[in-house]
Backbone bond lengths (Angstrom), bond angles and torsions (degrees), N, CA, C in turn:
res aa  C-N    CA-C-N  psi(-1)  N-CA   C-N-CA  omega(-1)  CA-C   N-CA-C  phi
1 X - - - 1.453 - - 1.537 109.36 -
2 X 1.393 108.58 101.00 2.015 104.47 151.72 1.072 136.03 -8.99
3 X 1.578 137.46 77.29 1.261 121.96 -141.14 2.265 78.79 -114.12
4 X 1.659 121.08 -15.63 1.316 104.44 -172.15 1.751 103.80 -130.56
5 X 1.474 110.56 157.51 1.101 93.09 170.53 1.391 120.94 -117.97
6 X 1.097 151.86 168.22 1.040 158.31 -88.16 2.021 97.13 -159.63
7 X 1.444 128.79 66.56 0.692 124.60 156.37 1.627 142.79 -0.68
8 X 0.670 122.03 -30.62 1.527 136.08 -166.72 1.517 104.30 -108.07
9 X 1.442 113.35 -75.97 1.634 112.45 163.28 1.085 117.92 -52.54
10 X 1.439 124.50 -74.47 1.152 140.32 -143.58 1.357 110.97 114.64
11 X 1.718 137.80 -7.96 1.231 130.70 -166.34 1.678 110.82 -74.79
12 X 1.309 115.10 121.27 1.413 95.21 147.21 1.592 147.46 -31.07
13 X 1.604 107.84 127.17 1.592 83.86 -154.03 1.720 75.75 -125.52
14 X 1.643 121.90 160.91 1.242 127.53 174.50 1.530 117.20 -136.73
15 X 1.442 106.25 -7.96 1.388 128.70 -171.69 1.809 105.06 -115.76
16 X 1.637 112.60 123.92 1.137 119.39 -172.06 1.350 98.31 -105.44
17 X 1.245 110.06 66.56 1.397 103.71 162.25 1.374 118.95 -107.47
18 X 1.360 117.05 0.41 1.771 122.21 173.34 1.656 104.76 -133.02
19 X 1.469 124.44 110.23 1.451 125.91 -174.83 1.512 90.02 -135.61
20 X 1.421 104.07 165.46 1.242 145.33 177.57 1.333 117.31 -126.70
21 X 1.035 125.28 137.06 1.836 118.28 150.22 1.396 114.50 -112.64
22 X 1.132 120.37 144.09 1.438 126.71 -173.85 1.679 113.25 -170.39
23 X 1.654 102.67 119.88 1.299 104.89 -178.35 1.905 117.51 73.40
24 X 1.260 93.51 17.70 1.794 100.41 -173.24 2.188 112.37 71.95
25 X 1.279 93.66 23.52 1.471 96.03 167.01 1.069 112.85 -123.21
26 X 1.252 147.07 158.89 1.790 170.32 155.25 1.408 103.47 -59.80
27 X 1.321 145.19 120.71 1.674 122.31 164.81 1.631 88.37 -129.82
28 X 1.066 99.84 141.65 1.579 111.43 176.70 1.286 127.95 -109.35
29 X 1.494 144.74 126.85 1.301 141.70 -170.44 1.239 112.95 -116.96
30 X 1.390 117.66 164.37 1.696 132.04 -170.13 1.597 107.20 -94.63
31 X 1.953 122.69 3.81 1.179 121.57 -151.37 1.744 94.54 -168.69
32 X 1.404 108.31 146.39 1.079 111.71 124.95 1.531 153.47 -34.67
33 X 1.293 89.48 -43.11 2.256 95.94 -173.77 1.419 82.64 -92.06
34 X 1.093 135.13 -27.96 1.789 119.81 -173.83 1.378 105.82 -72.70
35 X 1.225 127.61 -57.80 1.281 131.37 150.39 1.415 135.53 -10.60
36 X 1.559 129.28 -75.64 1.159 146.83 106.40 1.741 122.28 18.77
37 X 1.446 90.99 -64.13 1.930 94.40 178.27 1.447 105.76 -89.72
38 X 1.277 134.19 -21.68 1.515 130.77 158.36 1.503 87.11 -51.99
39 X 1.518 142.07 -89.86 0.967 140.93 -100.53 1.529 111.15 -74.87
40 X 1.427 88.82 -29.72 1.955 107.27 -171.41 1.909 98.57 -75.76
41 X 1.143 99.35 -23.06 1.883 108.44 -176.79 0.956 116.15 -144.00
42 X 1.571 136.50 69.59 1.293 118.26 160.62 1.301 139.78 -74.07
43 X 1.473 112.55 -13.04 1.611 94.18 177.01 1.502 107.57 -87.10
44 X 1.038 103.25 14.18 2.053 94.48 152.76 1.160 131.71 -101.14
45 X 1.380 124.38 0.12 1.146 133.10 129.08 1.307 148.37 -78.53
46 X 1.409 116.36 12.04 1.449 144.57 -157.00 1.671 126.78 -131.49
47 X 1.280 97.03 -22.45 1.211 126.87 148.03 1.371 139.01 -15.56
């Protein structure tokens, strides 16, 4: 079960195999390149 979502898309994500930390939070993605494009900009996803 999808318990995070995935900032960048919007996809439900349930698998922590792509995280970030930022700002003292965890954000979790469904991808690499989502991952990746948080990483270069996060406060546009944070928002």
């Amino acid at each position: 079960m999808a318990k995070n979502i995935d900032p960048v898309c919007g996809m439900k994500v349930s698998d922590a195999s792509f995280t970030s930390n930022y700002g003292g939070k965890t954000y979790y993605f469904c991808c690499g390149h989502c991952k990746q494009t948080f990483d270069q900009n996060p406060i546009k996803y944070t928002r």
